[in-house]
C-alpha atoms as a printed R data frame, in Angstrom:
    type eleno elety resid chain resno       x       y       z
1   ATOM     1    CA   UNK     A     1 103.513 195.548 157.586
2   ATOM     2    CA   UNK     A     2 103.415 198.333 160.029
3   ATOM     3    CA   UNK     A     3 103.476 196.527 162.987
4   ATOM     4    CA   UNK     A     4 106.180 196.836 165.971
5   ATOM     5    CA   UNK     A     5 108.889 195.532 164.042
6   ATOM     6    CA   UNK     A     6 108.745 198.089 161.344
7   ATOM     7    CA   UNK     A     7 108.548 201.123 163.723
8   ATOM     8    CA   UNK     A     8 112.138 202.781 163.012
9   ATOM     9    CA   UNK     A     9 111.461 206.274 164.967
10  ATOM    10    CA   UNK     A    10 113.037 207.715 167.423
11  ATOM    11    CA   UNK     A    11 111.326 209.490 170.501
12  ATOM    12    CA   UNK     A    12 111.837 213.032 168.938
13  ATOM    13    CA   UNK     A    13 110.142 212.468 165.806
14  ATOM    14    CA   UNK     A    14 107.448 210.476 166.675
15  ATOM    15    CA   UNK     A    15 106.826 213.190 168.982
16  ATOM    16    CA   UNK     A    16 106.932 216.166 166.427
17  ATOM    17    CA   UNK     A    17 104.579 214.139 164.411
18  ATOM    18    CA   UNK     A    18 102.026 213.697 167.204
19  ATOM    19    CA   UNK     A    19 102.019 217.379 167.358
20  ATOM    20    CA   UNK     A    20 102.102 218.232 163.420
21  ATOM    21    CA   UNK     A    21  99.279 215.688 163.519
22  ATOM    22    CA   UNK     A    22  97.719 216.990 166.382
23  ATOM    23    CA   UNK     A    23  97.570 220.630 165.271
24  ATOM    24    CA   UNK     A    24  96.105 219.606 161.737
25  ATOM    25    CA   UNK     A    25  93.180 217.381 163.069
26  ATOM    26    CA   UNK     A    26  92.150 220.362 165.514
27  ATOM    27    CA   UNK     A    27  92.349 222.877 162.468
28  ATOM    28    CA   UNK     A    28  89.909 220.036 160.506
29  ATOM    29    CA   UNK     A    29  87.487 220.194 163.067
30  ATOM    30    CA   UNK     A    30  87.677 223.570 163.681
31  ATOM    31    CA   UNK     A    31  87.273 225.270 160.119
32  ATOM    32    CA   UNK     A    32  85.241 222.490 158.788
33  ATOM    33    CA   UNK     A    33  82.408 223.027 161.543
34  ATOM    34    CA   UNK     A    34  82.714 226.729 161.172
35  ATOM    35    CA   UNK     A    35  82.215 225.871 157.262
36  ATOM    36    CA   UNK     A    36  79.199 223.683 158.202
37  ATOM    37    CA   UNK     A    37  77.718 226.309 160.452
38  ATOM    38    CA   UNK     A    38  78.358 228.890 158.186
39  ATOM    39    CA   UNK     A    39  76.262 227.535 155.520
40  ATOM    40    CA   UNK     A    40  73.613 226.131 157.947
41  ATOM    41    CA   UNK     A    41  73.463 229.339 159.638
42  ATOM    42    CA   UNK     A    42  73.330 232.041 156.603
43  ATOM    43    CA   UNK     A    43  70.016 231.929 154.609
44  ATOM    44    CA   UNK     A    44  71.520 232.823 151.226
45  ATOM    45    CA   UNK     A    45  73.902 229.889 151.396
46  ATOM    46    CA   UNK     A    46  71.658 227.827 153.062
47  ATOM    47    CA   UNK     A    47  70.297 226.009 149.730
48  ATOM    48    CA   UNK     A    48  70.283 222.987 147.453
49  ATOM    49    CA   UNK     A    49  72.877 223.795 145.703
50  ATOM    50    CA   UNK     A    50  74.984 223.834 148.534
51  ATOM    51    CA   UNK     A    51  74.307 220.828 150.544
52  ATOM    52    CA   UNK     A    52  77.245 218.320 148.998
53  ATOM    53    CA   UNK     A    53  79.230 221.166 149.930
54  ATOM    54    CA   UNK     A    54  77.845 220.699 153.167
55  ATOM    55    CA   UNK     A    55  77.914 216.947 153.201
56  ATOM    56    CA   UNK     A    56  81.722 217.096 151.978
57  ATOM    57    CA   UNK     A    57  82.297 219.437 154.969
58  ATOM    58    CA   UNK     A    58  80.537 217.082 157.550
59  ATOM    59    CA   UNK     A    59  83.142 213.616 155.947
60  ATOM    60    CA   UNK     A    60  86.036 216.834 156.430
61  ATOM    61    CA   UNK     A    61  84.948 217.230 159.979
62  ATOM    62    CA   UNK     A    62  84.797 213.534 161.015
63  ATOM    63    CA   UNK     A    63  88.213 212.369 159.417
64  ATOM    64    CA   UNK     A    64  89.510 214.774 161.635
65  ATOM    65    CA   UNK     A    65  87.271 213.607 164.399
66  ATOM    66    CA   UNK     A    66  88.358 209.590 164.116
67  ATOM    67    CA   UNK     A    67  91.485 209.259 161.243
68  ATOM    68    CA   UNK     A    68  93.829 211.191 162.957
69  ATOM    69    CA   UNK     A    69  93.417 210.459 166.517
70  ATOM    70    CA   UNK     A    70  93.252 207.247 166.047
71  ATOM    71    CA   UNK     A    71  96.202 207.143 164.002
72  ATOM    72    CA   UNK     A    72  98.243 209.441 166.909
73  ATOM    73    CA   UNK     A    73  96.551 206.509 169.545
74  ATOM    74    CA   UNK     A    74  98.529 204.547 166.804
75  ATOM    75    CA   UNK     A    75 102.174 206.425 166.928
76  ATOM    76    CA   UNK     A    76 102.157 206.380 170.520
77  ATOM    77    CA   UNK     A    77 101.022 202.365 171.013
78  ATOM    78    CA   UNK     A    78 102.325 200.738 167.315
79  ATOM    79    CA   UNK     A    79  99.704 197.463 167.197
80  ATOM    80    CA   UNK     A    80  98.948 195.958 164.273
81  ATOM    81    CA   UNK     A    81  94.820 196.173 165.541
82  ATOM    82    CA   UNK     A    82  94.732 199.878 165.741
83  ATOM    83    CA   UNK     A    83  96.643 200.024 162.300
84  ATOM    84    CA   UNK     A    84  93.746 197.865 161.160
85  ATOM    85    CA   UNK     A    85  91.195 200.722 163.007
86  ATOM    86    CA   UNK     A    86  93.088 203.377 161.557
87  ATOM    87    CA   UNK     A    87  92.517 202.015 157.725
88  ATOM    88    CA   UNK     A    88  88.807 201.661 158.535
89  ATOM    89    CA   UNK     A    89  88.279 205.027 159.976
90  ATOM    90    CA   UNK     A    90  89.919 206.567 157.420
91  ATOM    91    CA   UNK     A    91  88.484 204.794 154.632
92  ATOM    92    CA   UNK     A    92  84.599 205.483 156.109
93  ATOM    93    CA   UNK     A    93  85.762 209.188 155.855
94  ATOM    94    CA   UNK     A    94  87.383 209.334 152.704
95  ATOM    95    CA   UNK     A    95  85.544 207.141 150.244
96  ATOM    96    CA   UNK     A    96  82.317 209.286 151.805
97  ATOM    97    CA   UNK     A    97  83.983 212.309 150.569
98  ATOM    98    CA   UNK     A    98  85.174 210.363 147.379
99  ATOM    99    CA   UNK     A    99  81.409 209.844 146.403
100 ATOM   100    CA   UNK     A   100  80.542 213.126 147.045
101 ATOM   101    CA   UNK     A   101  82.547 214.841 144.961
102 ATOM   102    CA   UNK     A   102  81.287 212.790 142.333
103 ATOM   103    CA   UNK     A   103  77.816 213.342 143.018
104 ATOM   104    CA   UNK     A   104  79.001 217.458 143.324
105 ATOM   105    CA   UNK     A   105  79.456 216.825 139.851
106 ATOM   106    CA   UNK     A   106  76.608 215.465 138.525
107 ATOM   107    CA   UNK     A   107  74.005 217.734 140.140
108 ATOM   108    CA   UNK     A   108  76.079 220.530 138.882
109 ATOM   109    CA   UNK     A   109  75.485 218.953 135.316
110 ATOM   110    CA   UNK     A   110  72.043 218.684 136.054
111 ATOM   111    CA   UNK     A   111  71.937 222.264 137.559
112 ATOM   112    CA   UNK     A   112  73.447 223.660 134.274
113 ATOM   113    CA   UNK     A   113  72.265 220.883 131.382
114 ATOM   114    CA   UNK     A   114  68.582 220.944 132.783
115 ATOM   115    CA   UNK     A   115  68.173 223.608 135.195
116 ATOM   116    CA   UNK     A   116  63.917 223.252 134.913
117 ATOM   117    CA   UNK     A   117  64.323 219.565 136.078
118 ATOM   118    CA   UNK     A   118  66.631 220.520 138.148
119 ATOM   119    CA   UNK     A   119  64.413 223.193 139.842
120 ATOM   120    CA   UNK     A   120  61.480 220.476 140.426
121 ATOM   121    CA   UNK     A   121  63.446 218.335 141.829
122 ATOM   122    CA   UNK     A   122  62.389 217.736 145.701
123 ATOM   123    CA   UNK     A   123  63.922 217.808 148.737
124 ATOM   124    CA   UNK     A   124  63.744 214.071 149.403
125 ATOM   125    CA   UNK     A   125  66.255 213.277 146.263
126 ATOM   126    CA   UNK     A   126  69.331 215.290 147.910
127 ATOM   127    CA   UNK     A   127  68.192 213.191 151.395
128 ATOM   128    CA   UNK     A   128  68.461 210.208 149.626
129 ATOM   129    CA   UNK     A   129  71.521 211.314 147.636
130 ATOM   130    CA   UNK     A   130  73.343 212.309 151.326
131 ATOM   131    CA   UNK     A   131  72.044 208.653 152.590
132 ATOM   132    CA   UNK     A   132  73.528 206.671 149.891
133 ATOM   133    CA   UNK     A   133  76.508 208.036 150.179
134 ATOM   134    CA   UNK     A   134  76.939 207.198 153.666
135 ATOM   135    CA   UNK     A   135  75.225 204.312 153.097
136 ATOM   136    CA   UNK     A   136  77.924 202.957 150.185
137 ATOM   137    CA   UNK     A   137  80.846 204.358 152.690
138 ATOM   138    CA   UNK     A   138  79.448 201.814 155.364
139 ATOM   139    CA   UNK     A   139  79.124 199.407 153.109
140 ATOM   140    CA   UNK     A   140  82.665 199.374 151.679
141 ATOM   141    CA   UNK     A   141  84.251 199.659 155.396
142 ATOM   142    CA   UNK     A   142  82.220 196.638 156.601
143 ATOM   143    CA   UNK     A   143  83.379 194.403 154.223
144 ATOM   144    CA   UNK     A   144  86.870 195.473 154.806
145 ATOM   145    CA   UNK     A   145  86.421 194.853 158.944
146 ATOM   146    CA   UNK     A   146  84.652 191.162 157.460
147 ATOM   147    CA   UNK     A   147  87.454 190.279 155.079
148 ATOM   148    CA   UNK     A   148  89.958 190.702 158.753
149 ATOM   149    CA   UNK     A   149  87.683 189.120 160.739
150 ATOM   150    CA   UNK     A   150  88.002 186.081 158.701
151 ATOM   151    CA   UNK     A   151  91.653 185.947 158.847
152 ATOM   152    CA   UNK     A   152  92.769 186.947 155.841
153 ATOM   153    CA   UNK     A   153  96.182 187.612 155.909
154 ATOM   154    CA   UNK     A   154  97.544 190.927 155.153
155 ATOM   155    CA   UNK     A   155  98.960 190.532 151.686
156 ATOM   156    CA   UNK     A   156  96.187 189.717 150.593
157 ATOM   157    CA   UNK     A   157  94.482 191.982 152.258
158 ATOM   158    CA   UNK     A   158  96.219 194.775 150.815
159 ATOM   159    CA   UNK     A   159  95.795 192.890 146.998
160 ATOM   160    CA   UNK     A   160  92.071 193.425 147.218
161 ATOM   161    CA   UNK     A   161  92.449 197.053 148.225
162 ATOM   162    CA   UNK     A   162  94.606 197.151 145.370
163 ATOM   163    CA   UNK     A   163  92.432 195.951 142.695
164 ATOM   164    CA   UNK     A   164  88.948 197.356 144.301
165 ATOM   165    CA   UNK     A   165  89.724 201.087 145.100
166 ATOM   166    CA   UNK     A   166  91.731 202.276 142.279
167 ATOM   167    CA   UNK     A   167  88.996 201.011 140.040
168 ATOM   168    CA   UNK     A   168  86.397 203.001 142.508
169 ATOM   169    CA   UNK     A   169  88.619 206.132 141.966
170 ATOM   170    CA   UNK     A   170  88.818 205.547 138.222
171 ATOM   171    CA   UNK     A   171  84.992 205.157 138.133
172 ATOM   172    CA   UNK     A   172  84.597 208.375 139.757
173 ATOM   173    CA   UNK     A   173  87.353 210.407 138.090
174 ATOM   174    CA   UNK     A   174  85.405 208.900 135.071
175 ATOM   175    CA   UNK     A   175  82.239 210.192 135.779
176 ATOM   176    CA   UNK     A   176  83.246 213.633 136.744
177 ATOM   177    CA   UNK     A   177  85.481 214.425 133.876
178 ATOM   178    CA   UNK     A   178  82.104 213.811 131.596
179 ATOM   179    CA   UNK     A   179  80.181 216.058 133.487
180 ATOM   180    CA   UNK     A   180  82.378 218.643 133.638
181 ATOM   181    CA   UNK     A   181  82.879 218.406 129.669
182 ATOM   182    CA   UNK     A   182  78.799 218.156 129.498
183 ATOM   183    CA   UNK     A   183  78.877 221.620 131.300
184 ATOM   184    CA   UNK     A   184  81.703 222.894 129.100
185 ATOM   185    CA   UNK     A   185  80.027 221.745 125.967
186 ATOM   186    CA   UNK     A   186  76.575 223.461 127.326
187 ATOM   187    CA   UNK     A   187  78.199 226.948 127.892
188 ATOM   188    CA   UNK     A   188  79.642 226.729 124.759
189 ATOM   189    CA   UNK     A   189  76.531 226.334 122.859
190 ATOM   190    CA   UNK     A   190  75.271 229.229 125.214
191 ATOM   191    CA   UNK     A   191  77.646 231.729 124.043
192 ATOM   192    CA   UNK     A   192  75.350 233.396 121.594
193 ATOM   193    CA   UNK     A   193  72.995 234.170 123.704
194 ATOM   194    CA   UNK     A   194  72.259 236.573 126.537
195 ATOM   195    CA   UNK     A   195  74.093 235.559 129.593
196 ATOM   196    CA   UNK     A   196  71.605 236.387 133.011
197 ATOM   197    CA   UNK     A   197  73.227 237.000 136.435
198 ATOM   198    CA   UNK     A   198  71.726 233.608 137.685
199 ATOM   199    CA   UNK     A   199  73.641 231.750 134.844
200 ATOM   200    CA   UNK     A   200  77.202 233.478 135.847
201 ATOM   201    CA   UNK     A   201  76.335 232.406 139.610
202 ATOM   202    CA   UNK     A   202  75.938 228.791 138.427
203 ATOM   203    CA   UNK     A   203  79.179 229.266 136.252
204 ATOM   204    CA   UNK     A   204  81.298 230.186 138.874
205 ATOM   205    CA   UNK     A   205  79.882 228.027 141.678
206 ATOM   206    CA   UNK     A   206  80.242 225.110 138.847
207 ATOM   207    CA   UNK     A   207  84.314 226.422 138.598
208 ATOM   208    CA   UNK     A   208  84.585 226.337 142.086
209 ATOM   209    CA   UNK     A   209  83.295 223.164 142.358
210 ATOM   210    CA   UNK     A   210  85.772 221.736 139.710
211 ATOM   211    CA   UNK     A   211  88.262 223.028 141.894
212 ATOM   212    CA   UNK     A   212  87.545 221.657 144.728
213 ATOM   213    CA   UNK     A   213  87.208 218.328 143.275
214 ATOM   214    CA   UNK     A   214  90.388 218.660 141.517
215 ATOM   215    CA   UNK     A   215  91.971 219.564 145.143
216 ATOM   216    CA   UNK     A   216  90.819 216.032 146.673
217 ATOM   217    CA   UNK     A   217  91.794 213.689 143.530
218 ATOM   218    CA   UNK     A   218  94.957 215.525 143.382
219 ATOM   219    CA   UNK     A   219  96.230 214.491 147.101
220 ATOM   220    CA   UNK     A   220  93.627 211.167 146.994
221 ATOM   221    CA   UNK     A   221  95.860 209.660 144.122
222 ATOM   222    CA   UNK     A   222  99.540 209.655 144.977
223 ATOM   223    CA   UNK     A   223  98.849 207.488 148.215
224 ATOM   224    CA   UNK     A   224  96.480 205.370 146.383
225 ATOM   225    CA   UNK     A   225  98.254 204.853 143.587
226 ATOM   226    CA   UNK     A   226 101.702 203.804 145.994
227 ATOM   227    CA   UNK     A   227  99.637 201.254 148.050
228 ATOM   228    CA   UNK     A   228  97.737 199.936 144.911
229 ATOM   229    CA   UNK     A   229 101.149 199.266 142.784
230 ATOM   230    CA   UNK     A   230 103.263 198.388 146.495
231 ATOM   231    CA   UNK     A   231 101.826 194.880 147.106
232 ATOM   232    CA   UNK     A   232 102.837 193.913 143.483
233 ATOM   233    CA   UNK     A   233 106.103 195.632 143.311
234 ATOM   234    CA   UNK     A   234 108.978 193.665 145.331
235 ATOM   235    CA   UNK     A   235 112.025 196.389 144.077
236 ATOM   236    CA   UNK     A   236 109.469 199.115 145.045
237 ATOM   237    CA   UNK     A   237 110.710 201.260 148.427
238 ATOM   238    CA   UNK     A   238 108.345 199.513 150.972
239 ATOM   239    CA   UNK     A   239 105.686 201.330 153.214
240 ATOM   240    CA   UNK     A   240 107.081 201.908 156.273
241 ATOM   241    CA   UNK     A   241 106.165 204.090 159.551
242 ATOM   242    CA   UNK     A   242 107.638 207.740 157.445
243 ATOM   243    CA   UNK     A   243 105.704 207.114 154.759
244 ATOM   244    CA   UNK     A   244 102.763 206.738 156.741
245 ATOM   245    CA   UNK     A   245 102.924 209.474 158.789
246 ATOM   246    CA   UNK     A   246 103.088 212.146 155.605
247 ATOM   247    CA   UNK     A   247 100.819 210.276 153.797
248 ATOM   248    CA   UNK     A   248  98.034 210.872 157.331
249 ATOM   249    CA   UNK     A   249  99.672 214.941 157.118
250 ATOM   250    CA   UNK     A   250  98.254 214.940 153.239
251 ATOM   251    CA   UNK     A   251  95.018 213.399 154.149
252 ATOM   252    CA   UNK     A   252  94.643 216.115 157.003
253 ATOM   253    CA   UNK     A   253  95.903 218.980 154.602
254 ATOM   254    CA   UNK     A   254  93.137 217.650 152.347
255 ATOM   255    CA   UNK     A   255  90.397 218.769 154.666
256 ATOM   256    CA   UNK     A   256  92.124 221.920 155.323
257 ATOM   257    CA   UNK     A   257  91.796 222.828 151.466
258 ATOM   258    CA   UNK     A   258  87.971 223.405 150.642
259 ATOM   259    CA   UNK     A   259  87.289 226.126 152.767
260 ATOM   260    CA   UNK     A   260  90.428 228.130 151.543
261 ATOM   261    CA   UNK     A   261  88.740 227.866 147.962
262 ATOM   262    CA   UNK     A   262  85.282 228.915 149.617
263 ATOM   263    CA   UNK     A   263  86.880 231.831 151.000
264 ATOM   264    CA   UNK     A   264  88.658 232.372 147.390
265 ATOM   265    CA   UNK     A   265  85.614 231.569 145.204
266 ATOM   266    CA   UNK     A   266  82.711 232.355 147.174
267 ATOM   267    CA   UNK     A   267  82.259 236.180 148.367
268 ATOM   268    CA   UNK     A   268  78.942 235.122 150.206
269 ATOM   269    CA   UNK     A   269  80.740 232.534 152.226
270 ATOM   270    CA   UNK     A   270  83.279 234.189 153.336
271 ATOM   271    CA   UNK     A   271  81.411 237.195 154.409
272 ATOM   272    CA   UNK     A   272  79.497 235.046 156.229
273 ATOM   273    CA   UNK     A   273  82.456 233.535 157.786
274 ATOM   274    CA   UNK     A   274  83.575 236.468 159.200
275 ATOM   275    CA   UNK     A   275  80.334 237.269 160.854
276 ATOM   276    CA   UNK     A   276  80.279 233.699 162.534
277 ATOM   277    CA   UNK     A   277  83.465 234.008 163.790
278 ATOM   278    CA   UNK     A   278  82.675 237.387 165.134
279 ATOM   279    CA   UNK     A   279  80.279 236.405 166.761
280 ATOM   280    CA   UNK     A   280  81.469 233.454 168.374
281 ATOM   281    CA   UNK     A   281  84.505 235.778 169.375
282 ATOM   282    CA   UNK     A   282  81.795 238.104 171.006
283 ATOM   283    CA   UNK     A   283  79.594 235.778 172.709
284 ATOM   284    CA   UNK     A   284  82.956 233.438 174.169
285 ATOM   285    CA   UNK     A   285  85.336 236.526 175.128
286 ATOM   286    CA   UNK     A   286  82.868 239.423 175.425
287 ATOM   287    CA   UNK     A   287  79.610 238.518 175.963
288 ATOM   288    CA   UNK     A   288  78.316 241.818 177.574
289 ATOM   289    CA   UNK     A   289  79.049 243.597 174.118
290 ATOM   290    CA   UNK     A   290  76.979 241.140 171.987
291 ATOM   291    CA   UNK     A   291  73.968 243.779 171.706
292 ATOM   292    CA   UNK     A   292  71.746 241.979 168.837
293 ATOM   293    CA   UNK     A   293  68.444 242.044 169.674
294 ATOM   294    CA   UNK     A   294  66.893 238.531 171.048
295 ATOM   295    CA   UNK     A   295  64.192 238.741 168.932
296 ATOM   296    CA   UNK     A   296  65.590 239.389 165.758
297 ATOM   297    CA   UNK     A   297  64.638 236.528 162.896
298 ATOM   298    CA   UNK     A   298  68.187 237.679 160.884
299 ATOM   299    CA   UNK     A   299  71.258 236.218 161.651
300 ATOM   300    CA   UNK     A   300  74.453 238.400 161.856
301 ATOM   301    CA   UNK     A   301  75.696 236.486 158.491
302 ATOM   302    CA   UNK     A   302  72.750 236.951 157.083
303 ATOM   303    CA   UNK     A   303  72.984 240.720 157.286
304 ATOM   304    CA   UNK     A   304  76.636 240.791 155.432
305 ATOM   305    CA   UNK     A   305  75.339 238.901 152.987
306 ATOM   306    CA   UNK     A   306  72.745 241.555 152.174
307 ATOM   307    CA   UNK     A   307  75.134 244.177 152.587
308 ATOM   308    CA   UNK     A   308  77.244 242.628 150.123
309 ATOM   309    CA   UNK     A   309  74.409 241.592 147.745
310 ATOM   310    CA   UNK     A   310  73.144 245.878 147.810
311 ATOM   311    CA   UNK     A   311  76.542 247.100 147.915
312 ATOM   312    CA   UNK     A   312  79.419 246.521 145.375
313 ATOM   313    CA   UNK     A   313  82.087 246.533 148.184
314 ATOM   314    CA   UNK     A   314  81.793 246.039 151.750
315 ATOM   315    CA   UNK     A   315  84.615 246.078 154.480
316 ATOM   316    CA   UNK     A   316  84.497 243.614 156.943
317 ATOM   317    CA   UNK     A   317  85.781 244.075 160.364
């Protein structure tokens, strides 16, 4: 499977993949590190409540960094090992982001179910939290490089994969519905009473959230599901090279996604956006016009978010 003998492209389109790929891995890395910065680098988004965004940003960023490149080192040199290096990479990356979405949605219940325990909590839980989750990602991608290294072959290979990670997907589409229905149901019983600007802020970062996660289980489960049901399916169509390259141009679309919904659902963050990219603009092509003074504690995205939060409406050059 997906070794030389299945590799039925010609020069021209392995070639217009390699630069479709190409162009969406540097767009990952690009936007997802501006996302990361963005939030890092803006004090109003620079909070708890934020940092799975942050994290989920970061697994963006590095499937970009390793799963695609790998998989063009892949296109251009079809070996069964870098297949094999490919799966990993992308596997660390994904099932990283995988667990943080479902995490996203538990701290949001906890946000909006208990927001006083969810005010004490400290600092340490969301390092932990982060941890784990890379932690778990490790975990499941060495086991994966020791079930090859003990010769397994490939069928069955691809039987555990299809047994253990649809019920890892079901476990966390599981645990997300619930907590989105235990934020539903606590709105609900909210209704009656006087709604405060912090508890619309949680709403709609809560929404946003949902979105988001919805986004990433949306183009997670097609491929899944087709390599879960593929190894026990003999009159199925059977993975080949094509299938593998759009399924690699979803993955990459995937990280492409959250920061569109940022800039949809988020006025802070995208505010803030524009001020980091202005100003990497200034200091890269016209450094002699950045006058801010050297001094200053406040960070240009930090002053459009306080324009924004004083004024109903700002424009943004």
């Amino acid at each position: 499977m997906f070794h030389a003998a299945d590799y039925h492209q010609t020069d021209a389109e392995t070639i217009a993949w390699i630069v479709t790929l190409a162009v969406v891995g540097a767009l990952a890395i690009v936007i997802n590190l501006l996302t990361l910065y963005t939030f890092l680098s803006a004090t109003a988004l620079r909070s708890r409540k934020h940092v799975m965004i942050m994290n989920l940003a970061a697994a963006d960023a590095l499937f970009g960094v390793t799963g695609i490149p790998v998989y063009l080192v892949y296109l251009i040199r079809p070996q069964l090992t870098l297949f094999y290096v490919w799966v990993m990479a992308s596997r660390f990356c994904k099932v990283a982001s995988l667990f943080t979405v479902g995490v996203i949605a538990v701290e949001r219940m906890h946000a909006i179910v208990c927001p006083l325990r969810h005010k004490t909590l400290s600092r340490l839980v969301f390092n932990i939290t982060i941890a784990s989750i890379w932690i778990c990602a490790s975990a499941l991608t060495v086991s994966g490089l020791v079930v090859l290294f003990r010769n397994v072959d490939i069928i069955t290979f691809l039987s555990l994969a299809s047994v253990f990670t649809p019920v890892l997907t079901i476990t966390v589409v599981l645990v997300i519905g619930s907590c989105y229905i235990f934020i539903w149901v606590s709105y609900k019983r909210r209704r009656f009473h006087a709604i405060n600007p912090s508890t619309i802020r949680e709403r709609s970062l809560a929404l946003t959230l949902l979105l988001v996660s919805g986004a990433f289980l949306v183009t997670w489960c097609p491929p899944l599901l087709y390599l879960s049901v593929i190894p026990n399916c003999i009159d199925c169509i059977q993975p080949n090279i094509q299938i593998l390259d759009w399924f690699v141009l979803v993955f990459g679309i995937q990280c492409l996604v959250n920061p569109a919904i940022y800039c949809y659902r988020l006025p802070l963050f995208k505010v803030s956006l524009k001020a980091v990219i202005k100003r990497v603009f200034v200091k890269c092509f016209h450094p002699c016009c950045n006058t801010a003074p050297k001094n200053s504690s406040i960070r240009p995205g930090d002053q459009k978010v306080q324009e924004l939060q004083k004024q109903p409406k700002v424009e943004c050059n």
